[in-house]
C-alpha positions in Angstrom: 8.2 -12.1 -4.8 7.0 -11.9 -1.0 7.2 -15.4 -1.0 10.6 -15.3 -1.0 11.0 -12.8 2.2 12.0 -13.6 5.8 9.5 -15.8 7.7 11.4 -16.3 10.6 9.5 -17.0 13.5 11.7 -17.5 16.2 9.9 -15.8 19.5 11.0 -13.0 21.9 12.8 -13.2 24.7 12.0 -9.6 26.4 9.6 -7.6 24.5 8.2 -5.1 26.5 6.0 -1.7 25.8 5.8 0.9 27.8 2.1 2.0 28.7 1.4 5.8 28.5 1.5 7.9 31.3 -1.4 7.0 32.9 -3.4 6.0 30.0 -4.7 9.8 29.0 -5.0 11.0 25.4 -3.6 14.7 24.7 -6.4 16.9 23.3 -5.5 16.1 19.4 -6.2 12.1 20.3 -2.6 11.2 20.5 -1.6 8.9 23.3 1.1 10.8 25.6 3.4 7.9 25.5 3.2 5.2 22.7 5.2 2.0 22.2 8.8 3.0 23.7 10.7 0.1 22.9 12.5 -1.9 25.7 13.8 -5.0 24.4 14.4 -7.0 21.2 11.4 -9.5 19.7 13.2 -11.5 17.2 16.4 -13.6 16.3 18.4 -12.7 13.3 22.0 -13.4 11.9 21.1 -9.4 10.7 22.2 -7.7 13.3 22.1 -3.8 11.4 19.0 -1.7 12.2 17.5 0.3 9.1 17.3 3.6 10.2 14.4 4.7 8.7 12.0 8.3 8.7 8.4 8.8 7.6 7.3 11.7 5.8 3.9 12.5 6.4 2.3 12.3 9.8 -1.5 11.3 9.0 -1.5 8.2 7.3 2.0 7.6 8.3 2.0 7.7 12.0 0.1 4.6 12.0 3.7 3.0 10.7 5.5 4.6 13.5 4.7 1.6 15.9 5.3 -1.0 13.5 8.8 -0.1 12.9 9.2 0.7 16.5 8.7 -2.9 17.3 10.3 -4.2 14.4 13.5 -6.0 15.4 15.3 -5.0 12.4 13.9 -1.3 12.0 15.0 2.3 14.5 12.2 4.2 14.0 14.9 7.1 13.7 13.2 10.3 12.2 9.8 11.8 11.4 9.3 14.6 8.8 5.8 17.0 8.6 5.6 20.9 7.5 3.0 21.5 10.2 5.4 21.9 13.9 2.1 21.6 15.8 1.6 18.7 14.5 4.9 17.2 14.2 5.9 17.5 17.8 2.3 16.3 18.8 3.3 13.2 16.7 6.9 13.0 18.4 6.0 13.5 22.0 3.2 10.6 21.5 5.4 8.4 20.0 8.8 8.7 21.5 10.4 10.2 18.7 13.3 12.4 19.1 14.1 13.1 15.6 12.0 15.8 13.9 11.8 17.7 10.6 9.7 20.6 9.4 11.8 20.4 5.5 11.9 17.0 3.2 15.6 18.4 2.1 17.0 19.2 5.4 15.7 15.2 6.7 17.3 14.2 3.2 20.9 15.6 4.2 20.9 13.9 7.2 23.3 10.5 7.0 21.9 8.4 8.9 18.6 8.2 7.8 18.7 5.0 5.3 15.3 4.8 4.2 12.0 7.1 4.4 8.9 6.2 4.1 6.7 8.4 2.1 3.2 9.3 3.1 2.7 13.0 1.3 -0.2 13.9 -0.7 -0.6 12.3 -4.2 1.2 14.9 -6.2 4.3 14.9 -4.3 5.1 10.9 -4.3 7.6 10.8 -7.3 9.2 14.0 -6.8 9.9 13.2 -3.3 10.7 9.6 -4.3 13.3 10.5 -6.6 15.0 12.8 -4.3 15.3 10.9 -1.7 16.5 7.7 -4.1 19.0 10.0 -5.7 19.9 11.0 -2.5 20.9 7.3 -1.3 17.7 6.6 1.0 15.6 3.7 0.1 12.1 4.5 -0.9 9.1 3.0 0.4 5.9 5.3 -1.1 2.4 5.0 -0.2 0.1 4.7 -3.3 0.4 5.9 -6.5 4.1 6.0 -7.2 3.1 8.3 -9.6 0.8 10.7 -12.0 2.4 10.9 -15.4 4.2 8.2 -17.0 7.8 10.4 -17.5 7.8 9.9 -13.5 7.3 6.5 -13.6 10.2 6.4 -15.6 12.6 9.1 -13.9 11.6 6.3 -10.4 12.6 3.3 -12.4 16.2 5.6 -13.3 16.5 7.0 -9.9 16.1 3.3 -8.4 18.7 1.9 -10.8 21.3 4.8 -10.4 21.3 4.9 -7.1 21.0 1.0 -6.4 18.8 1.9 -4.0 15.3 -0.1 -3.3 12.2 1.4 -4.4 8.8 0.0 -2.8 5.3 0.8 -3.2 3.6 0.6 0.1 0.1 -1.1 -1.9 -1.9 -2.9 1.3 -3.8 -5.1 -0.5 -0.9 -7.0 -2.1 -0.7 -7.9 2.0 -4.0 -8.1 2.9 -5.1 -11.3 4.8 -7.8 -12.1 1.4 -4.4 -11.7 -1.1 -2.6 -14.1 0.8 -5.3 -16.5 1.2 -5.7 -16.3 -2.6 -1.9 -16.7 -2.9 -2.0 -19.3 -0.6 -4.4 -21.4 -3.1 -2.4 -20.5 -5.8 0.9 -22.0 -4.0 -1.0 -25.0 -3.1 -2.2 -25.6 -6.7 -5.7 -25.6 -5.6 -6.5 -22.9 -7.6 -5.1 -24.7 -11.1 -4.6 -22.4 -14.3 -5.8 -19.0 -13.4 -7.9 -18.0 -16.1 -8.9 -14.6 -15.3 -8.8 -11.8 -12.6 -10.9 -8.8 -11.6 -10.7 -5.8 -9.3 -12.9 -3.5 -7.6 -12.4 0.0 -5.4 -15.1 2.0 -4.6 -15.2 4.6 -2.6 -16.7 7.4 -1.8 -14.4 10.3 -0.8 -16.4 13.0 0.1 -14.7 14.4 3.7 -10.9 13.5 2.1 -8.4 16.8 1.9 -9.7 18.9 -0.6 -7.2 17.6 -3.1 -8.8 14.7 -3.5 -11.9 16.7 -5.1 -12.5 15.8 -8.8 -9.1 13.2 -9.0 -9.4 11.0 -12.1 -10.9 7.3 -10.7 -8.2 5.5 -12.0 -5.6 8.1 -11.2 -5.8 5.8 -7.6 -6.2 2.5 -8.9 -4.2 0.6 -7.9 -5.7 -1.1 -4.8 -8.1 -2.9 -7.9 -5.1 -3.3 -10.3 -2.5 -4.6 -7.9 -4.0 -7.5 -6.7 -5.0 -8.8 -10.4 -1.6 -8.1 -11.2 -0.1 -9.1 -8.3 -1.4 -12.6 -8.0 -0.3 -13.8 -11.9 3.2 -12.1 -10.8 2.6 -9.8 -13.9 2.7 -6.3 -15.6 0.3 -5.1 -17.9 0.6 -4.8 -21.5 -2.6 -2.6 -22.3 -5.4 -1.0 -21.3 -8.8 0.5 -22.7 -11.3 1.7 -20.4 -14.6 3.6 -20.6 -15.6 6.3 -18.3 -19.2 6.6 -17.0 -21.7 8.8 -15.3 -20.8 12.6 -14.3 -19.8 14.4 -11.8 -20.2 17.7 -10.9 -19.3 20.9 -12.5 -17.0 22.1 -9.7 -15.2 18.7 -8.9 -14.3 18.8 -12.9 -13.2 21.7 -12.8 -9.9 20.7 -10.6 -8.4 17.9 -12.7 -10.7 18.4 -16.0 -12.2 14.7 -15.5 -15.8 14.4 -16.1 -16.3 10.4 -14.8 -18.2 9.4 -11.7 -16.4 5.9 -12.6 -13.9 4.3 -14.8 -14.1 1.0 -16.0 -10.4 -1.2 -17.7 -9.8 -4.0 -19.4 -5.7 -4.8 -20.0 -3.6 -7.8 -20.7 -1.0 -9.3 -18.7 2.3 -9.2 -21.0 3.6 -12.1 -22.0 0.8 -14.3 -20.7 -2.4 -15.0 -21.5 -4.4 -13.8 -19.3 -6.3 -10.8 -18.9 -8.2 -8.6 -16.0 -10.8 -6.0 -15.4 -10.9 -3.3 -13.2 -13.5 -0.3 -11.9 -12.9 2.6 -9.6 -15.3 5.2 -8.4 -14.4 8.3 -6.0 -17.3 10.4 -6.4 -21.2 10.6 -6.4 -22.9 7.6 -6.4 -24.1 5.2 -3.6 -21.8 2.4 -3.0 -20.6 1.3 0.8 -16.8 1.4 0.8 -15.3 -1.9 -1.2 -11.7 -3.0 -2.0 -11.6 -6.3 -3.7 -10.4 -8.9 -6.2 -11.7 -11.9 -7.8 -9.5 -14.6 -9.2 -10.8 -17.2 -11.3 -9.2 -20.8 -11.7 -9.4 -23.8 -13.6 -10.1 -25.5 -10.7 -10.9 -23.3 -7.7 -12.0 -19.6 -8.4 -12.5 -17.3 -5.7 -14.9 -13.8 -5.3 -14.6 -11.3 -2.6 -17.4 -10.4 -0.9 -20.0 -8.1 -2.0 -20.6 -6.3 1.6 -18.0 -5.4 4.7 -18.0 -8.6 7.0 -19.5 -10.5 5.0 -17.2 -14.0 4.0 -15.6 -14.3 0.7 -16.9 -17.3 -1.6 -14.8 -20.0 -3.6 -16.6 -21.8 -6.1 -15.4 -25.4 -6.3 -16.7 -26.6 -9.3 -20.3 -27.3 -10.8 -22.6 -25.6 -8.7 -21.1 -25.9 -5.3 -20.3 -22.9 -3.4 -18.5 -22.7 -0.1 -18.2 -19.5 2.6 -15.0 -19.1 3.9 -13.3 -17.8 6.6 -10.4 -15.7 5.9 -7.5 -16.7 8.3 -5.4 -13.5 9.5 -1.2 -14.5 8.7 0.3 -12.9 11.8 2.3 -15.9 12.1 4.5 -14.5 9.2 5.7 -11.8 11.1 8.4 -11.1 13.9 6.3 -11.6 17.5 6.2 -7.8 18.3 4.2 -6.9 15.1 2.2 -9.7 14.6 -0.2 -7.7 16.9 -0.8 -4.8 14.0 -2.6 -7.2 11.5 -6.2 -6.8 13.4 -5.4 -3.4 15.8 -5.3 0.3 15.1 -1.8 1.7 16.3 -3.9 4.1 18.1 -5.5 1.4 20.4 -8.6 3.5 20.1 -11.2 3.6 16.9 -12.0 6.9 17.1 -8.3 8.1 16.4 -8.1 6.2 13.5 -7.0 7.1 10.5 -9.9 7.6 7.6 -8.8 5.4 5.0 -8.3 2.4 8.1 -11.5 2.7 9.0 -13.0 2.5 5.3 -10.9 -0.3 4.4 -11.3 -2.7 7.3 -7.7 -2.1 8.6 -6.8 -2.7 5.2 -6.7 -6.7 6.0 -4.3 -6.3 8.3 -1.3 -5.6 6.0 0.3 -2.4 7.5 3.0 -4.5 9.6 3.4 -6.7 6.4 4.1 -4.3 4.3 6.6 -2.4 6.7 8.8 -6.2 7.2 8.9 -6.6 3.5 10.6 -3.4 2.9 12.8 -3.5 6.0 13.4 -6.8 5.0 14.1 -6.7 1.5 16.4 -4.0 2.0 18.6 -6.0 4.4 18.8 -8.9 2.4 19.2 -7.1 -1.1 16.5 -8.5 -2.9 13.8 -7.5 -4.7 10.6 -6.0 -2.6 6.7 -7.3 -3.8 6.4 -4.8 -5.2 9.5 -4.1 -6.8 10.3 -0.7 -8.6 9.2 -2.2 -12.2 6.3 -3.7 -10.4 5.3 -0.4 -8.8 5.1 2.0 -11.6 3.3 -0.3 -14.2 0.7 -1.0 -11.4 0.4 2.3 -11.4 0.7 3.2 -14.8 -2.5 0.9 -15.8 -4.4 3.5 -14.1 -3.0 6.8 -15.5 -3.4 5.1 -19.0 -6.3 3.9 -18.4 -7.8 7.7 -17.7 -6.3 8.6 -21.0 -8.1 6.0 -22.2 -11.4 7.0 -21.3 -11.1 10.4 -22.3 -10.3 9.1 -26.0 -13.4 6.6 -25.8 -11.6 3.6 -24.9 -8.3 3.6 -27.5 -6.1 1.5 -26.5 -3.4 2.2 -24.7 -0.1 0.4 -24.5 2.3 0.5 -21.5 5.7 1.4 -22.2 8.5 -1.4 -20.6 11.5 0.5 -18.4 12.8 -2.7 -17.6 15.5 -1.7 -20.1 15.9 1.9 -18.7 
């Protein structure tokens, strides 16, 4: 688990960024100059650098810094279709490296790991070529959309020997580790049950976001329920509710306005609920997880910045203040848990601003899998992890269209 990863906190000796030439912003909103990297931030007996490339330059760019700084990390190569738009990206950020073709970046021997930030229906495809290729995989969320690619990533992953990550942010969020945090400490006692939330409304996403299945993107709701009992689900049966409209169905052939699951953790008794909602109906944005203990339970807040709540037993109730866990990190990341890469809001990325900087997990998530490759251990998420995360949501949609039949998850630990 991500317990077990490197938590060594050892200082910098000369860590130094280079400011942009003379502060200016190009007309697209990218800084001339970000984050050259002039010295090292962190002691290791590692001394190899991953070389690693992102694919995708919206979402993804806000990862470039992170691994820039990250003493373990070369931010060697970025990969986008759109030339514009890839040079913009490399001029701003110092990168040299640059590819218009995902093959073409694949061929190339020295990258060891990309980092996959494409649109939804290309993450397993692209996964499983570049695992089958000999790159370790880190893949923004879902891994994947149907169940035989869940299973061709689990195959890839073990053929290869080659790591297979799920970037999920909330599994690093600062409100998952304070949870996890309580459950180390044993505050928490037996956890009893767990629930997740993600609602959101994406009008204004790219257009193929229109009409997605709720719970084909579940698993910022799942993950953390899952996540938290170190489990995989079992089952599902979910219901789907309200209507949206005739042209958003249309695209993906799902009626729901929301989706609602129950599923069991396997080989534990526990079980968790989940909703999602993408479309048409008003909700502010929220991304959240309850977990309820014998002893402790706590509920995320109902509202953005407002304070979470732990119930303590009886009646009492307590407010609490969520403590960022920067001190986890290597010194020249530790920065990324509360800032934008782009220094300024307005040239944020959508889903950061919706999401609260996604609690600050970015440069988390990015040492994990730098880290876990390194070291050859497992990632949190691992590959098994990852898919059946994943996999409650696509069954669950199944579910719903068949009125809530139960649905069971297939195992691939054996694959």
């Amino acid at each position: 688990m991500g317990d077990r990863r490197l938590q060594d906190e050892r200082g910098a000796e000369d860590f130094r960024v280079a400011p942009p030439a003379d502060g200016a912003l190009t007309g697209r909103g990218f800084p001339r100059r970000i984050a050259v990297i002039q010295g090292s931030v962190f002691h290791s007996n590692m001394s190899r650098k991953l070389n690693i490339a992102i694919v995708g330059l919206g979402f993804g760019a806000e990862f470039i810094p992170i691994y820039q700084r990250h003493p373990q990390a070369n931010m060697y190569a970025i990969c986008q279709r759109s030339k514009e738009k890839l040079d913009a990206v490399g001029q701003a950020f110092g990168v040299e490296k640059r590819y218009q073709s995902f093959e073409d970046l694949l061929r190339d021997p020295k990258v060891d790991a990309v980092h996959i930030n494409s649109p939804i229906h290309l993450h397993a495809s692209q996964s499983i070529a570049a695992l089958r290729a000999g790159k370790h995989v880190a893949c923004t969320v879902p891994a994947c959309t149907t169940i035989e690619e869940a299973r061709e990533i689990v195959k890839a992953s073990k053929e290869s020997g080659k790591k297979y990550m799920m970037m999920e942010t909330v599994v690093w969020s600062r409100e998952y580790l304070y949870v996890r945090e309580l459950r180390d400490t044993g505050r928490l006692g037996r956890i009893q049950f767990v629930r997740g939330s993600h609602l959101q409304n994406m009008d204004g996403w790219p257009g193929y976001w229109e009409g997605l299945p709720p719970m084909h993107y579940a698993t910022h709701c799942v993950s953390p329920c899952l996540g938290i009992v170190n489990g995989e689900a079992e089952y599902v049966s979910c219901l789907g509710s309200g209507r949206i409209s005739e042209a958003r169905i249309a695209k993906y052939g799902s009626p729901f306005s929301f989706e609602t699951a129950h599923f069991k953790v396997r080989n534990q008794d526990v079980a968790g609920e989940v909703t999602r909602y993408l479309f048409e109906a008003a909700r502010q944005y929220q991304e959240s997880f309850d977990c309820y203990g014998s002893q402790t339970s706590f509920e995320w807040q109902l509202t953005e910045h407002d304070d979470p709540v732990l119930h303590v037993g009886g009646e009492k109730v307590e407010k609490v203040k969520i403590p960022d866990y920067a001190h986890l990190l290597p010194e020249g990341i530790r920065e990324f848990t509360t800032k934008c890469v782009y220094d300024l809001a307005e040239n944020a990325h959508l889903s950061f601003i919706q999401g609260s900087g996604h609690g600050g997990s970015h440069p988390h998530l990015a040492h994990e899998f730098v880290t876990a490759v390194l070291e050859n251990r497992p990632s949190f998420p691992d590959v098994h992890q990852s898919v059946n995360w994943t996999m409650v949501g696509i069954l669950a949609h199944e579910s719903a269209l068949r009125a809530g039949e139960k649905m069971h998850l297939p195992n691939f630990r054996g694959v």
